[in-house]
C-alpha positions as CSV (number, residue, x, y, z in Angstrom):
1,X,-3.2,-5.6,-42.2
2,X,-3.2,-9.5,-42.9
3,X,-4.9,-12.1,-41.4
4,X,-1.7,-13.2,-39.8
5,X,-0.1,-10.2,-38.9
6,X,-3.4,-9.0,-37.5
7,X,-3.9,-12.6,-35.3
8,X,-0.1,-11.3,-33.5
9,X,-2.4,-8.4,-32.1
10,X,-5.8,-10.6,-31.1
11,X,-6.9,-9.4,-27.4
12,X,-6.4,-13.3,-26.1
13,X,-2.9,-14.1,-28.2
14,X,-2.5,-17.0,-25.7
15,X,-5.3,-18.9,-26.8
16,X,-4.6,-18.1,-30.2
17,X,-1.3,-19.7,-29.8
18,X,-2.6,-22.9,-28.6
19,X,-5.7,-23.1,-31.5
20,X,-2.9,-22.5,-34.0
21,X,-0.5,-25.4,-33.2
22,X,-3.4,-27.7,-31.9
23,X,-3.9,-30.6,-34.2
24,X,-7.4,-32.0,-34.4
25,X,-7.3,-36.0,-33.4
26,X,-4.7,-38.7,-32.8
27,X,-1.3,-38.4,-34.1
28,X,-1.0,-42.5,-35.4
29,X,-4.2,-42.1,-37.0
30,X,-3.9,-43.6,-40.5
31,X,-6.9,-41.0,-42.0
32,X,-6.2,-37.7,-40.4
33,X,-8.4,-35.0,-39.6
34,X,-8.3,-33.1,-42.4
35,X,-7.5,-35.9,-44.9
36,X,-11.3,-36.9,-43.7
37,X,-12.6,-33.6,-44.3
38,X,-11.3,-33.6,-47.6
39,X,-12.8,-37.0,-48.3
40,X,-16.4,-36.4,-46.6
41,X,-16.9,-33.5,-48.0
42,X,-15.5,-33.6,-51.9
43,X,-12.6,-31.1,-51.1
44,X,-8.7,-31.1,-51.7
45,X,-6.6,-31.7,-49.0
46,X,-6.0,-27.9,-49.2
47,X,-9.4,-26.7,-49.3
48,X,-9.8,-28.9,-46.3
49,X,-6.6,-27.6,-44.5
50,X,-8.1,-23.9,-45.2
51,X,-11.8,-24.9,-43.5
52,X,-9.5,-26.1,-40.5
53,X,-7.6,-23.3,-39.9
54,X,-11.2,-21.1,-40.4
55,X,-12.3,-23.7,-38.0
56,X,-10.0,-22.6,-35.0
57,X,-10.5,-19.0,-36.2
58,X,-14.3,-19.4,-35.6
59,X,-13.3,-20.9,-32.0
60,X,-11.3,-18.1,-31.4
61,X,-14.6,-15.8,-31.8
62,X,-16.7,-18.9,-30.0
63,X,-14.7,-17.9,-26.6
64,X,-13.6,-14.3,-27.1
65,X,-16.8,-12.5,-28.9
66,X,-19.0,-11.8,-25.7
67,X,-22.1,-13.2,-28.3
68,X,-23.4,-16.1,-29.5
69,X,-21.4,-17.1,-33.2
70,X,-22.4,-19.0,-36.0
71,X,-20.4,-20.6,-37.8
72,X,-20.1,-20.6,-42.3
73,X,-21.2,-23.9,-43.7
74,X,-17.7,-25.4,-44.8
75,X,-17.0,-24.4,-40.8
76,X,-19.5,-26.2,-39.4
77,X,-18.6,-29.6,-41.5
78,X,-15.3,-28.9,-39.5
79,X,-17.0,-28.7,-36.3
80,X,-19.4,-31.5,-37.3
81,X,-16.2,-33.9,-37.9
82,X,-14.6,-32.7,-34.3
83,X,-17.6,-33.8,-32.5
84,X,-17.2,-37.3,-33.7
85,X,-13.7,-37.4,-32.2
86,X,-15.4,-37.3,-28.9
87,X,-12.3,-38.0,-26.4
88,X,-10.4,-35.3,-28.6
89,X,-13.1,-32.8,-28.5
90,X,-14.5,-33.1,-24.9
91,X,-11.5,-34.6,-23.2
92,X,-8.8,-32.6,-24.6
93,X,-9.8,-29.3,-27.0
94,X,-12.6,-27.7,-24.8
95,X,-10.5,-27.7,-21.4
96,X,-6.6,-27.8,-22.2
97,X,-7.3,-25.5,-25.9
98,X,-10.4,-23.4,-25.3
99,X,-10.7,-23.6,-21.6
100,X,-14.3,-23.9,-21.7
101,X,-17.3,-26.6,-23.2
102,X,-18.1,-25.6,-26.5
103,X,-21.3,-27.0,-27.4
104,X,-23.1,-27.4,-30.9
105,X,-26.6,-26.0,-30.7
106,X,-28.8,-27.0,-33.5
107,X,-31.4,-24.6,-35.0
108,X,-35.1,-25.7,-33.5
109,X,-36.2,-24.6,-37.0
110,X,-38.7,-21.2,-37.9
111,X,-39.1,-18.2,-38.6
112,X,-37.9,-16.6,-35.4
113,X,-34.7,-19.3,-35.3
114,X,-33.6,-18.3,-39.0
115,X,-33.9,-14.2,-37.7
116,X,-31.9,-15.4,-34.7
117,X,-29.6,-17.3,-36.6
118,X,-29.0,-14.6,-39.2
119,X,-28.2,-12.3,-36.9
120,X,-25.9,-14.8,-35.1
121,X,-23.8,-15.4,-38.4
122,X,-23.9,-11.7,-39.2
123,X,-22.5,-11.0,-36.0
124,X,-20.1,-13.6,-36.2
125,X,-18.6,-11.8,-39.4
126,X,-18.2,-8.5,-37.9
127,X,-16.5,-10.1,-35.2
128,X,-14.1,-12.2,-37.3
129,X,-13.3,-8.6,-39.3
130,X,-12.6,-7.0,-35.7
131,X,-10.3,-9.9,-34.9
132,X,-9.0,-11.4,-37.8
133,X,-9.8,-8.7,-41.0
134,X,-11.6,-9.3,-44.2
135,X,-12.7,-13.1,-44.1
136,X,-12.3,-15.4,-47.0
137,X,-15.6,-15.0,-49.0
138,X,-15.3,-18.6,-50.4
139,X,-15.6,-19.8,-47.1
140,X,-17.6,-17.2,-45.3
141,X,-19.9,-15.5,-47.4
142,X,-22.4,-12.8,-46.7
143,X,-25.6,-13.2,-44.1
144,X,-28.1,-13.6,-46.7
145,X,-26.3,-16.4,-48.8
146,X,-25.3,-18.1,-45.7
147,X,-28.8,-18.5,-44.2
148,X,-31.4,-17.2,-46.1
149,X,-30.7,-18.3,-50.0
150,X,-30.4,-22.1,-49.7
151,X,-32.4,-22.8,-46.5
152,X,-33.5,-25.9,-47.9
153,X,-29.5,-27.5,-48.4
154,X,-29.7,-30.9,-48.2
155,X,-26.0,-33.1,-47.7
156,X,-26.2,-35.8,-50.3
157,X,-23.4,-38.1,-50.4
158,X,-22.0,-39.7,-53.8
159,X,-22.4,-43.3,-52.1
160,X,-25.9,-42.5,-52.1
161,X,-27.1,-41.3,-55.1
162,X,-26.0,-40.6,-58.7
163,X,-25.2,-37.3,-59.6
164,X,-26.0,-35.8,-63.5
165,X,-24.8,-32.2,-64.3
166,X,-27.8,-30.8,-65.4
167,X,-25.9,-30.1,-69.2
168,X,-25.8,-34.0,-69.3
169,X,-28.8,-34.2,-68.3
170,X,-30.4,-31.9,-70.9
171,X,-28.0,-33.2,-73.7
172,X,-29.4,-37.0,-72.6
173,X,-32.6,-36.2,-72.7
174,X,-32.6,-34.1,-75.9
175,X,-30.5,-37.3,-77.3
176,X,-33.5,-39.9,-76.1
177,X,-36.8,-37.6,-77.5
178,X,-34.7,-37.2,-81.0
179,X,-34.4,-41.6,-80.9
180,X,-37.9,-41.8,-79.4
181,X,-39.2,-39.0,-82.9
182,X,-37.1,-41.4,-85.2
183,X,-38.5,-44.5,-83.8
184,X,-42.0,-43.0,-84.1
185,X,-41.7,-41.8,-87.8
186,X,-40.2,-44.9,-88.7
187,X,-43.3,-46.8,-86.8
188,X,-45.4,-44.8,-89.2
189,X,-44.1,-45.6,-92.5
């Protein structure tokens, strides 16, 4: 059964009805929602547009799951983004579309927070399957890569910093020692 065909039999279809057609901030905005996404995060409008509608899936589970969810990484950049449209979010989503406060609790950091967490997010997936079947791996992967591979991710914005791929890097610096060996053979004769 496929995602959408299995949504038309999800034990609250009236609230999955109003995630579906809600759009995320104001209508005459010039940027929108998921044109922002994109641009924050380094993804095609697409990609974005997927991570969105992942995004009102993982609400979905945030008010029907009877557990505490966590949310994938590509959904929480979603949920980050929703927060900052504050009237949206608080005035509008949580009472007229979810019919309850959704709030974003940070980790306090640990051991015994990345267990809970892990657990959380492993939770969360069995309860997207029960709901919504298989999820996209790409955008949810497993437990272990979610929360205990990369606990150290860092956001870095291109604004920032500059970014090298590393075959550059190694090519450049394999490029400067073979000039810096010329240069010193050459000093020597």
């Amino acid at each position: 059964m496929g995602n959408t065909e299995r949504a038309s039999c999800l034990a609250e279809p009236q609230l999955w009805d109003r995630l579906s057609f809600y759009r995320i901030g104001p209508e005459d905005a010039a940027l929108s929602f998921a044109q922002r996404l994109a641009r924050e995060n380094g993804w095609s409008l697409a990609e974005a547009e997927r991570v969105i509608a992942e995004y009102k899936r993982f609400c979905y589970l945030a008010v029907t799951a009877g557990h505490p969810v966590t949310p994938s990484d590509a959904v929480d950049q979603a949920w980050h983004l929703h927060l900052t449209y504050t009237r949206d979010y608080w005035d509008r989503f949580c009472p007229e579309i979810l019919g309850m406060a959704l709030h974003h609790g940070p980790t306090a950091g640990g051991p015994h927070e990345q267990q809970r967490y892990f657990e959380q997010y492993a939770d969360t997936l069995k309860s997207y399957e029960a709901a919504f079947g298989t999820p996209p791996a790409d955008l949810w992967p497993d437990a272990a890569r979610r929360l205990i591979d990369d606990p150290r991710a860092r956001r870095v914005h291109p604004r920032d910093v500059l970014v090298i791929p590393r075959r550059a890097m190694w090519l450049t610096v394999a490029v400067v020692a073979a000039a810096l060996l010329v240069w010193m053979i050459a000093q020597g004769s």
